[in-house]
C-alpha positions as CSV (number, residue, x, y, z in Angstrom):
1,X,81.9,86.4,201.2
2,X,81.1,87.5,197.6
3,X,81.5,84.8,194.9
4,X,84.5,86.7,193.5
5,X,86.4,87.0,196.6
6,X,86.1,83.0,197.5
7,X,87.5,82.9,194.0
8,X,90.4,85.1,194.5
9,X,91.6,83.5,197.9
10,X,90.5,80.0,195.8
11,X,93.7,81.2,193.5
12,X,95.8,81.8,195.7
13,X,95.2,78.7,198.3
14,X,94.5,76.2,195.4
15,X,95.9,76.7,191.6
16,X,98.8,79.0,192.8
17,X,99.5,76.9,195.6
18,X,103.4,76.6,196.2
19,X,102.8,72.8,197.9
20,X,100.4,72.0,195.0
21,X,101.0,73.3,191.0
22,X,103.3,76.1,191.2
23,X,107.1,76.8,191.8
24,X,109.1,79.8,192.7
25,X,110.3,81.8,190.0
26,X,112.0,85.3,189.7
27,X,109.8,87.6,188.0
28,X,111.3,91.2,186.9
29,X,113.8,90.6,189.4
30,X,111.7,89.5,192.1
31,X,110.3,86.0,193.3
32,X,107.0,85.0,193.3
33,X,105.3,81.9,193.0
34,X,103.9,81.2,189.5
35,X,102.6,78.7,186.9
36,X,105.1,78.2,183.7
37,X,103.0,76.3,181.0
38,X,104.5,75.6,177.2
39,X,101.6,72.7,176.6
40,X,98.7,75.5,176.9
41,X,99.9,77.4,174.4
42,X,100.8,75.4,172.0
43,X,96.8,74.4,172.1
44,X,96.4,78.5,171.9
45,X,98.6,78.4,168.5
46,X,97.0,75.5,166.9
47,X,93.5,77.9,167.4
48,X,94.3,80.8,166.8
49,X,97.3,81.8,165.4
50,X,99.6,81.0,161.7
51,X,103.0,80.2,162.2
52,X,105.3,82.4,160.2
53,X,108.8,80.7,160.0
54,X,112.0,82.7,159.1
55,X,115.6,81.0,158.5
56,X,118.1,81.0,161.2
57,X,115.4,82.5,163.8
58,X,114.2,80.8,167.1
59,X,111.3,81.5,168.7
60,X,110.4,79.8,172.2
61,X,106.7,80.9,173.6
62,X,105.9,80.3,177.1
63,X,102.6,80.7,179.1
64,X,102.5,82.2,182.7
65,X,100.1,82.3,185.6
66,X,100.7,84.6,188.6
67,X,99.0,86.6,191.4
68,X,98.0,89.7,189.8
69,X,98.4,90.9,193.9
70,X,102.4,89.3,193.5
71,X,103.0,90.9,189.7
72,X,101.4,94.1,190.2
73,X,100.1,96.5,187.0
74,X,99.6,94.2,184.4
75,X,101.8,94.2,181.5
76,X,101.4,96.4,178.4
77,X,101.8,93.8,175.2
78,X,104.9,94.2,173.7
79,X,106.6,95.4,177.1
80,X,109.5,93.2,178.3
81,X,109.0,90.1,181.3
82,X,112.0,89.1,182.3
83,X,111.6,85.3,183.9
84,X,114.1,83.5,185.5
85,X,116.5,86.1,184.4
86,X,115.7,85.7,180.8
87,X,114.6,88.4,179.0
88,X,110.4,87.7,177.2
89,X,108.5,90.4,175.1
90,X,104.8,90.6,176.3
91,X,102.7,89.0,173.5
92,X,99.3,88.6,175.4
93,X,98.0,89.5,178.6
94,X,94.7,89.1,180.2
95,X,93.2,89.3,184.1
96,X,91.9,86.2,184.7
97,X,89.7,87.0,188.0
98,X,93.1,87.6,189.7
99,X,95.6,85.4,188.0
100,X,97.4,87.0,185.2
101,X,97.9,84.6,182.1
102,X,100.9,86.1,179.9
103,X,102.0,84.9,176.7
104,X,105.6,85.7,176.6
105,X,107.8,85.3,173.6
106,X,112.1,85.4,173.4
107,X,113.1,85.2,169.9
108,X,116.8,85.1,169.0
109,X,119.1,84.0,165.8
């Protein structure tokens, strides 16, 4: 077994483990088990990122990890995620050796 395959099946048996780190969560209308993280990004912001505040506008930022096998095509930045049947505009996406990590954004006023 190749080094990245005993990390694939390493993502999906350990840190996207449903008994372990992750819960079940509807994902464009279907359910799959992934890793919500609001703590991570906040770290990312600090980083790399200036805040620009507006009046009267919200912006809530959340970090996912899923099975790129469970999501399928990666999403385009700027397409929409819908999670837990709320609706998330694609800010960041990268293939992390088989674990999507997407930095979704819902802003509303």
């Amino acid at each position: 077994m190749s080094f990245k395959a005993i990390l694939r099946d390493d993502a999906k048996k350990t840190f996207l483990n449903l008994e372990e780190f992750t819960d079940e969560h509807e994902i464009n209308g279907r359910m799959m088990p992934a890793l919500i993280d609001s703590n991570e990004l906040e770290s990312r912001e600090k980083l790399w990122r200036t805040s620009e505040y507006q009046d009267g506008v919200y912006t809530k930022m959340i970090l996912v990890y899923v099975l790129a096998s469970s999501y399928g095509r990666m999403p385009a930045v700027g397409s929409r995620v819908t999670v837990d049947g709320k609706p998330y505009a694609c800010t960041n996406a990268i293939n992390e050796d088989g674990i999507y990590s997407l930095e979704l954004e819902a802003t509303r006023s």
